[in-house]
VMD Tcl script that draws the C-alpha trace (Angstrom):
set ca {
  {2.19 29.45 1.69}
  {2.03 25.75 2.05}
  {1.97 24.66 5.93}
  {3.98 22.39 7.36}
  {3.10 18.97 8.37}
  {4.05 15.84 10.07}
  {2.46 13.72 7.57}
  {5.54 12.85 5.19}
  {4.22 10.20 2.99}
  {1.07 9.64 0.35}
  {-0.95 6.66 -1.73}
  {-1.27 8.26 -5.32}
  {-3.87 6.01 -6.93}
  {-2.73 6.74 -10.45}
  {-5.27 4.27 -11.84}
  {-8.56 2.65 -11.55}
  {-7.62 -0.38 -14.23}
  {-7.11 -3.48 -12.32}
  {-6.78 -6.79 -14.10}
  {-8.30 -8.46 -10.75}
  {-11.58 -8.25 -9.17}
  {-10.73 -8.55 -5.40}
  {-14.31 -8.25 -3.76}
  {-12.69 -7.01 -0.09}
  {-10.77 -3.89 -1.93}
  {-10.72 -0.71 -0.65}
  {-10.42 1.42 -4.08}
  {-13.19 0.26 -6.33}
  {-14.84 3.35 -7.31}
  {-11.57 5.99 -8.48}
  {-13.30 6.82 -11.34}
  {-11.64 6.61 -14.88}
  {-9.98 10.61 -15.46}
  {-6.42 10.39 -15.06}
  {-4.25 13.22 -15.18}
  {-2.15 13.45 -18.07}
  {1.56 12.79 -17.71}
  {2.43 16.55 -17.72}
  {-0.70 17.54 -15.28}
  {1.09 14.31 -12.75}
  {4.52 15.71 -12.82}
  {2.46 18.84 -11.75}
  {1.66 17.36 -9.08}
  {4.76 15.81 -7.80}
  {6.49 18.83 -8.04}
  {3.59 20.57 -5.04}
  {3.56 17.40 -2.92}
  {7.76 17.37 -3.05}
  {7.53 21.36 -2.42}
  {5.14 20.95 0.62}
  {7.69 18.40 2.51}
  {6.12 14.77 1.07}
  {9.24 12.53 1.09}
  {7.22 9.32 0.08}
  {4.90 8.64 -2.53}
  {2.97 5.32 -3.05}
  {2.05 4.57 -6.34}
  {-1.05 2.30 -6.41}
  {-4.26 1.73 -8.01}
  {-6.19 -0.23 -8.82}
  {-3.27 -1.80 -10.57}
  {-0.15 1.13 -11.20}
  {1.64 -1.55 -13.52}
  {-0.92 -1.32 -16.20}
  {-0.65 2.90 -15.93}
  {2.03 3.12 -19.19}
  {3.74 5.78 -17.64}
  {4.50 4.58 -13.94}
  {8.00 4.10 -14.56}
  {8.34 7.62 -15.81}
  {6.45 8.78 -12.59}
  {8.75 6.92 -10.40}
  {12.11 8.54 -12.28}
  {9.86 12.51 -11.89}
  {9.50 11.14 -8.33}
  {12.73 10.02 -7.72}
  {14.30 13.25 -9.14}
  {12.44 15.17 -6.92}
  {14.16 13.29 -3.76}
  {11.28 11.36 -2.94}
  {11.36 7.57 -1.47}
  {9.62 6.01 -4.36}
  {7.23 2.40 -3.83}
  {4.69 0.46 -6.16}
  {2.22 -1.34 -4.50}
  {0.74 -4.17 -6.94}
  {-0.73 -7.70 -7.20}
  {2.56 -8.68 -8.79}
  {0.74 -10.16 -12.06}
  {2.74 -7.95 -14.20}
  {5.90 -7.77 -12.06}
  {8.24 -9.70 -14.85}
  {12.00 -9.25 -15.61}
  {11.33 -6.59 -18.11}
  {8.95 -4.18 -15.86}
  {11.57 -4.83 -12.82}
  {14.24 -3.41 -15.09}
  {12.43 -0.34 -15.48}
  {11.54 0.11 -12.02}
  {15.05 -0.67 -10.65}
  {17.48 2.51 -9.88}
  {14.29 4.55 -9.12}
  {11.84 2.62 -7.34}
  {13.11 1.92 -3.35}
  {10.28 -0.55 -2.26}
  {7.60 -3.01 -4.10}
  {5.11 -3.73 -1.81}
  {3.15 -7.30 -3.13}
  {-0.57 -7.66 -1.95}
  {-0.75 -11.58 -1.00}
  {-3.40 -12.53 1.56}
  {-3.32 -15.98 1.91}
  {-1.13 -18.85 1.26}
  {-3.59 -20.63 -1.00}
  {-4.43 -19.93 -4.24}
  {-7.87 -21.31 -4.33}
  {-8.48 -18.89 -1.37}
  {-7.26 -16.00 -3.17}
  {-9.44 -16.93 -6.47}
  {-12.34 -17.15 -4.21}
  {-11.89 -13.52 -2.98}
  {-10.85 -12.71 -6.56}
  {-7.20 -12.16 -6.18}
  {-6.09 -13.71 -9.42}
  {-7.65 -17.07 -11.62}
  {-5.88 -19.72 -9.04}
  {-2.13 -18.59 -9.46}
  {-1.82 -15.54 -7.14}
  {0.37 -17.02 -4.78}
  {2.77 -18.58 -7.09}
  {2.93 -15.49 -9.06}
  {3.70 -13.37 -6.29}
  {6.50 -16.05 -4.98}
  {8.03 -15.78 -8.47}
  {7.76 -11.61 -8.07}
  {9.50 -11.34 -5.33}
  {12.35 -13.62 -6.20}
  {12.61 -10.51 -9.13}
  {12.46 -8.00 -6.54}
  {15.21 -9.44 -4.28}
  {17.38 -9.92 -7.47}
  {16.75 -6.17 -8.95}
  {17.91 -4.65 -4.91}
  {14.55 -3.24 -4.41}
  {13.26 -3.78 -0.99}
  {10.06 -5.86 -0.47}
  {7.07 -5.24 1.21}
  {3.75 -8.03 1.46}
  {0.69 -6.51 2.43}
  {-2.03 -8.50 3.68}
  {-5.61 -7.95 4.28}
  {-7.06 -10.58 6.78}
  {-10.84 -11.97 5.63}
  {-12.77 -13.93 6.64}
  {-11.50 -16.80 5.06}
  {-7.95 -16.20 5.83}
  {-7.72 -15.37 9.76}
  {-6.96 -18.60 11.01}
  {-4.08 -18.89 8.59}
  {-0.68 -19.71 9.51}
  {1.46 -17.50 6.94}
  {4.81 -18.33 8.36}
  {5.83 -20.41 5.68}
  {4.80 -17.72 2.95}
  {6.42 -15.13 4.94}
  {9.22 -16.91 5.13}
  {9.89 -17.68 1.40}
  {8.85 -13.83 0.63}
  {11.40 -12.91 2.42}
  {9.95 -9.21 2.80}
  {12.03 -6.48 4.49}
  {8.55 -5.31 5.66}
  {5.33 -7.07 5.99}
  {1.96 -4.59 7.03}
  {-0.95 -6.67 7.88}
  {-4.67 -5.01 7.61}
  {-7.91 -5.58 9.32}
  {-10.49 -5.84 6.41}
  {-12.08 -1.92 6.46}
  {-15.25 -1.74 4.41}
  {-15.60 1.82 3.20}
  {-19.29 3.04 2.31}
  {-20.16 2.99 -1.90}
  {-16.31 1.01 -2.52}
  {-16.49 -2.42 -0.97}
  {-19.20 -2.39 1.32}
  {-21.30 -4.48 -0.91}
  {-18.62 -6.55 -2.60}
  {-17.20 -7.65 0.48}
  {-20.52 -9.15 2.35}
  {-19.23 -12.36 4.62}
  {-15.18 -11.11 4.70}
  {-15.34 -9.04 7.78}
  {-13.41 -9.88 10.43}
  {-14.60 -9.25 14.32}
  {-11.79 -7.52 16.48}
  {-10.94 -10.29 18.24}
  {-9.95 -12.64 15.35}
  {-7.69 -9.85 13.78}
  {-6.17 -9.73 17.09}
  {-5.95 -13.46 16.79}
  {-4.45 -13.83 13.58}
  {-1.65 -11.24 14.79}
  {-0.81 -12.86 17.92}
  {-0.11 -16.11 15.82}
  {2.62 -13.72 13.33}
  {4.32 -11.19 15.70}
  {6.73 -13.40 16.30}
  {8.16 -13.40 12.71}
  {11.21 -11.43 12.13}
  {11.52 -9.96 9.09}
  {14.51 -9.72 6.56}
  {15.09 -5.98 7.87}
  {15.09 -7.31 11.57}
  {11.89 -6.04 12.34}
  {8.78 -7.46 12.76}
  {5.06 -7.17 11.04}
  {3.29 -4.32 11.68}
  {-0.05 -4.98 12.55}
  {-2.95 -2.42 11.37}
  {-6.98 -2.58 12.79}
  {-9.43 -0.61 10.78}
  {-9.84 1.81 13.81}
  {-5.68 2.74 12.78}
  {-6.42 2.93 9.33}
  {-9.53 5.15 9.17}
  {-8.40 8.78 8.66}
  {-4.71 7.71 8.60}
  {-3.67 8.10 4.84}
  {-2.79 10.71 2.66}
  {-4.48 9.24 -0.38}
  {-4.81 10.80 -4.09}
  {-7.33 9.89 -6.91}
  {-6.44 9.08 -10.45}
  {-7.46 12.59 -11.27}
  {-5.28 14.32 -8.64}
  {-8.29 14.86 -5.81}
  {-7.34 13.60 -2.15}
  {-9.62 11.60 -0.94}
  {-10.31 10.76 2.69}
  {-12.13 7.84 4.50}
  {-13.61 9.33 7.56}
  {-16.30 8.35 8.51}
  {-15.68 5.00 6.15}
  {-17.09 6.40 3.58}
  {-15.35 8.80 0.92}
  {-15.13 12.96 0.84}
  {-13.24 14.36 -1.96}
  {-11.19 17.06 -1.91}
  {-8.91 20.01 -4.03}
  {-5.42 18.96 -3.61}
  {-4.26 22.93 -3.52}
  {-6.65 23.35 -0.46}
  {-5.37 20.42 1.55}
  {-1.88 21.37 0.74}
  {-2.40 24.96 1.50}
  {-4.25 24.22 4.95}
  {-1.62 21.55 5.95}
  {-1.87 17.63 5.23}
  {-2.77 17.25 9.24}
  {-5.87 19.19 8.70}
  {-7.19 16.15 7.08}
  {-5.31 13.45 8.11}
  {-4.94 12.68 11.68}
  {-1.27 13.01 12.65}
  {-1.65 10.74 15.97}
  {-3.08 7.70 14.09}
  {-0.37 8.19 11.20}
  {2.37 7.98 13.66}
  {1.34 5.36 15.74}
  {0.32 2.96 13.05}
  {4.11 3.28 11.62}
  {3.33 5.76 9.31}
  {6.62 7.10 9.24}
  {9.50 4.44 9.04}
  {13.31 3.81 8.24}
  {12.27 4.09 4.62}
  {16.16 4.24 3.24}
  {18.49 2.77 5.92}
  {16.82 0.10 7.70}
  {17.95 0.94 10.85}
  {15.78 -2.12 12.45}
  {13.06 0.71 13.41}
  {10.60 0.16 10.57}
  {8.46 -2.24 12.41}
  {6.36 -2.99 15.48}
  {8.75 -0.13 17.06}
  {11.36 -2.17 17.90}
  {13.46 -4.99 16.53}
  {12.89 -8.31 16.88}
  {15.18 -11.15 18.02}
}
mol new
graphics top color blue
foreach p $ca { graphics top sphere $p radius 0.5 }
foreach p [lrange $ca 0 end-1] q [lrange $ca 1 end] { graphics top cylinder $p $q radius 0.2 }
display resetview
């Protein structure tokens, strides 16, 4: 018997193919088995029966799985809030079209409001941040709600992304203090950290943006994220980061023990794990609504 739990949502990294090479990224090392189609509808079918009510799909890069849209219909079917999270390089009218009536969010990883910057860091050949401009406009269009995610470097935390932000128009935006995870990016990402205090910095100079939801950013250190996701590998084993480095696991044990067992429950909830993910109430944010 499955037990319950509070965590309610999950990252299923369906693939490890990635068309960029972004040298700060989390999720280098998935390894290249991927369930088949029939084996991943499996497993939607125990994470819906054990009270998930959100699943992620993301990657490396889940637009260049062929089957994601068929993933997000299984996923939809089964009740569940259904998201993408991409680099928006293959977001075009044509993949929108099959996303839209099953897909509820498209999160779009931007980081900085320079291309250069992003080429540097390997986000895209110097047209990352036009692309992802011209990706949202699709999203908006299609009435799919957008989400930016940002990961603050380095070379990006005395940015002023207002201006981005504000042409984005996201209905969420969740901003990320670099983590560097042992044997994934912790070699690839020498010279991006960020201290503390300059994540804290760069937030400060954003909180004050209110999002198209009402809401404002929600800010996340790399104490919050540690040991705060429900994450899945390509070939259907959770993974977990504690410790920053990665322990893999049988998804029929962690489902049978509880989700909680593995994932701490306080962290989840207090970094906005849970959210308004259907009605926008205004309570998907820092907590509480901005003016």
């Amino acid at each position: 018997m499955t037990s319950e739990s509070v965590i309610k949502s999950v990252n299923w990294h369906i693939t490890n193919r990635c068309n960029y090479a972004c040298s700060f990224c989390f999720a280098q090392n998935l390894g290249k088995h991927e369930v088949s189609f029939e084996e991943g509808k499996i497993l939607l079918k125990k994470l819906s029966d054990s009270g998930i009510e959100k699943i992620n799909f993301a990657g490396g890069e889940p637009l260049l799985h062929p089957r994601l849209p068929d993933y997000c219909k299984e996923a939809k079917n089964l009740g569940m809030t259904v998201s993408v999270t991409t680099n928006g390089s293959h977001l075009n009218q044509n993949m929108v079209s099959q996303l839209a009536g099953s897909v509820d969010w498209i999160a779009i990883s931007v980081d900085s409001c320079l291309d250069t910057v992003e080429a540097a860091m390997g986000r895209g050949r110097g047209e990352h941040v036009t692309n992802a401009l011209k990706a949202a406009f699709l999203v908006h269009e299609a009435g799919i709600h957008l989400k930016v995610n940002t990961t603050v470097t380095s070379l990006t935390w005395q940015e002023n992304m207002h201006p981005l932000i504000r042409m984005m128009k996201p209905d969420r935006w969740k901003v990320m203090q670099m983590l560097v995870i042992d044997g994934e990016n912790d070699t690839s990402s020498i010279g991006l950290c960020v201290s503390s205090a300059q994540f804290r910095e760069f937030a400060e100079r954003h909180r004050s943006i209110c999002l198209g939801s009402g809401v404002g950013p929600v800010f996340e250190s790399v104490d919050d994220m540690e040991g705060s996701y429900f994450m899945i590998m390509p070939n259907g084993q959770v993974k977990s980061d504690v410790g920053r480095k990665i322990t893999l696991y049988e998804l029929d044990d962690i489902l049978e023990q509880g989700v909680d067992k593995l994932v701490d429950s306080d962290k989840y909830l207090d970094r906005g794990g849970i959210y308004d993910w259907k009605g926008l109430r205004g309570d998907g944010g820092d907590k509480e609504a901005c003016t």
